[in-house]
N, C-alpha and C positions, 0 to 999 in steps of 0.2 A: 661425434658419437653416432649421427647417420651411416658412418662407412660401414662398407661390408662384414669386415672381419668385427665389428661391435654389435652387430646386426645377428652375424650367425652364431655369434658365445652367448649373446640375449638366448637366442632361439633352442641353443644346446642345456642354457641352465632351465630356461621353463620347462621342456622336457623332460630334464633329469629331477625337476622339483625344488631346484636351489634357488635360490635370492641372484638377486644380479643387480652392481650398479655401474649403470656409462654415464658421463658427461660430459661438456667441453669446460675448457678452461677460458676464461677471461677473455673476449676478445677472438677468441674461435666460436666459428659453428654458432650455433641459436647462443650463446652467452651474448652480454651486453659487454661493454667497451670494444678497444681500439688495438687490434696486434702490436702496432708499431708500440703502445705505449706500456707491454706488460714486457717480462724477460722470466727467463729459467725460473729464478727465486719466487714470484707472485704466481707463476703456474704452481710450482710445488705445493705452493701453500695453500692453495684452491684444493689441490688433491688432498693435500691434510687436511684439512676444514671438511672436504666431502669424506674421508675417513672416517673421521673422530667423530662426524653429525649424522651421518647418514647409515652408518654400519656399525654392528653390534662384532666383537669376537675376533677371531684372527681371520683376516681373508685372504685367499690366491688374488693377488696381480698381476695384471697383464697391461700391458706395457708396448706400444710398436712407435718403433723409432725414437723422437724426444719422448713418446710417454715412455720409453724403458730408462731415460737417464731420468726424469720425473719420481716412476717407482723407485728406483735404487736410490734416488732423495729421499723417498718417504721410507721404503726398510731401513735406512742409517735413522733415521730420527723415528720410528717408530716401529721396532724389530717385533715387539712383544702382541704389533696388529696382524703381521703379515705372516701367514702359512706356508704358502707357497710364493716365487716368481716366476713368470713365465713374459717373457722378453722376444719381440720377433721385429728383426734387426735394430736391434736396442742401439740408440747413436751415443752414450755416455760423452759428456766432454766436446760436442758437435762444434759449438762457436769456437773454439781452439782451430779446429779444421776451415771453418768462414774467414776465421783472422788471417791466415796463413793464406788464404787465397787472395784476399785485397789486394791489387797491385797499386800500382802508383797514381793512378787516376781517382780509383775507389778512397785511400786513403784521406787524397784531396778532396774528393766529394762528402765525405765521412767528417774530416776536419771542419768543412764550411759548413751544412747543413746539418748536421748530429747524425745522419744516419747513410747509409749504402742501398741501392736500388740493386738489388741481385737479381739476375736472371733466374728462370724459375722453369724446369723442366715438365712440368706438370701444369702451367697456364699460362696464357700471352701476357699475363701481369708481373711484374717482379715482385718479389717479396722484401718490404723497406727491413734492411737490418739497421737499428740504431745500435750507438755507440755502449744506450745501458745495456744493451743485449750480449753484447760485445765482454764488456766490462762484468756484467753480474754473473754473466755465466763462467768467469775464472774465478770464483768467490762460492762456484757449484760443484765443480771436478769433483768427479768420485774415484780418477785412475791416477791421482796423484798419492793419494793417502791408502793407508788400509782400509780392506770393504768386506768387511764381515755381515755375511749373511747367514744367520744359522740356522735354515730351512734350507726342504729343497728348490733348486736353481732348473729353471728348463728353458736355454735358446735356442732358436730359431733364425738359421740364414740361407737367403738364397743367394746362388753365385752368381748371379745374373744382376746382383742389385750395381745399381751407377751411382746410388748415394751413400750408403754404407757397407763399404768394403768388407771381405772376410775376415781380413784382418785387424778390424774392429770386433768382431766375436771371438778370435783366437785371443785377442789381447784381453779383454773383458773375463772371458773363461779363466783366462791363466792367473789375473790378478784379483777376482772375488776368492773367499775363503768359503766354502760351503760345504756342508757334510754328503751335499749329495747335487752335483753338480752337472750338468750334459749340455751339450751340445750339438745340434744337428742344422748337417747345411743339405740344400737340397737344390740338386743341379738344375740351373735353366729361370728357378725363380728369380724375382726381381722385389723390388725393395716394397712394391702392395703386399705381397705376400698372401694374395686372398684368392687364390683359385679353389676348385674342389678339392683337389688334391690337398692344399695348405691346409685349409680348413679342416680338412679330415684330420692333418697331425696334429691342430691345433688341441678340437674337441679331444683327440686319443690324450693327449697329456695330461688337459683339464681334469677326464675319466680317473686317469690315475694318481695324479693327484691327491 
């Protein structure tokens, strides 16, 4: 909830005079616990919990990266809170992609100790995947089933991202149901998505919205 882009939608609602809420989940960021020991399902439910306690009405979500498969948990289970979406490279379905990657080593380390030391592009530390991570997030898939949103939908990709491909937002785009649905990629971005330039498309959405 420190990052950039929660930093400059804080900044864009006090301005415009709206309400705003950021937090971390479980195990991120200023929250108490332990990453290794939450998965997909225990974040969602932190987002539901900060929903349903901390906000009155239907609100726009925003959502980047796991928090867009996060939001799109929380519009299926609670459609009648949510206004708008707004997704910037929303990873839907991500541990499907982790699983796939495990080669034979990982497996075996996975097997004995419960969890995977992934290497981590973004700090000399790996990031521990355990197995319930693995496990609860195919119990979370939103691109398996139908995914009715009946608001509008607004993402956001850059071509430049190395963790979430374009082709995770062409897929995502083509399989939500939405009465008013878009998509925009923008060359050169990378998966922060928080330059001036982002920011700008961000707020412009929010605006319309």
């Amino acid at each position: 909830m420190e990052g950039t882009k929660a930093l400059a939608l804080e900044a864009w609602a006090q301005a415009a005079g709206r309400a705003f809420l950021r937090f971390d989940y479980s195990g991120h960021g200023a929250s108490d616990g332990a990453f290794e020991e939450g998965c997909v399902g225990d974040w969602a439910e932190d987002a539901f919990q900060a929903l349903t306690r901390l906000t009155t009405g239907p609100q726009v979500l925003v959502g980047s990266s796991m928090g867009g498969w996060i939001s799109l948990l929380l519009a299926r289970r609670a459609p009648e809170r949510v206004a708008a979406f707004v997704g910037i490279a929303a990873a839907p379905d991500f541990t499907a992609k982790m699983a796939a990657e495990m080669d034979k080593a990982a497996r075996a380390e996975m097997a004995e100790t419960g969890r995977w030391l992934r290497p981590s592009a973004y700090s000399d530390e790996p990031y521990p995947i355990t197995r319930r991570l693995i496990e609860d997030g195919a119990a979370q898939f939103v691109l398996n089933t139908p995914l009715r949103l009946p608001f509008p939908v607004r993402l956001f990709q850059g071509t430049a991202d190395e963790d979430v491909p374009v082709s995770v937002a062409l897929r995502l785009l083509d399989h939500l149901e939405s009465p008013d649905a878009r998509l925009t990629l923008v060359k050169g971005a990378d998966h922060r998505f928080s330059g001036p330039a982002e920011l700008a498309l961000l707020t412009g959405a929010l605006d319309e919205l």
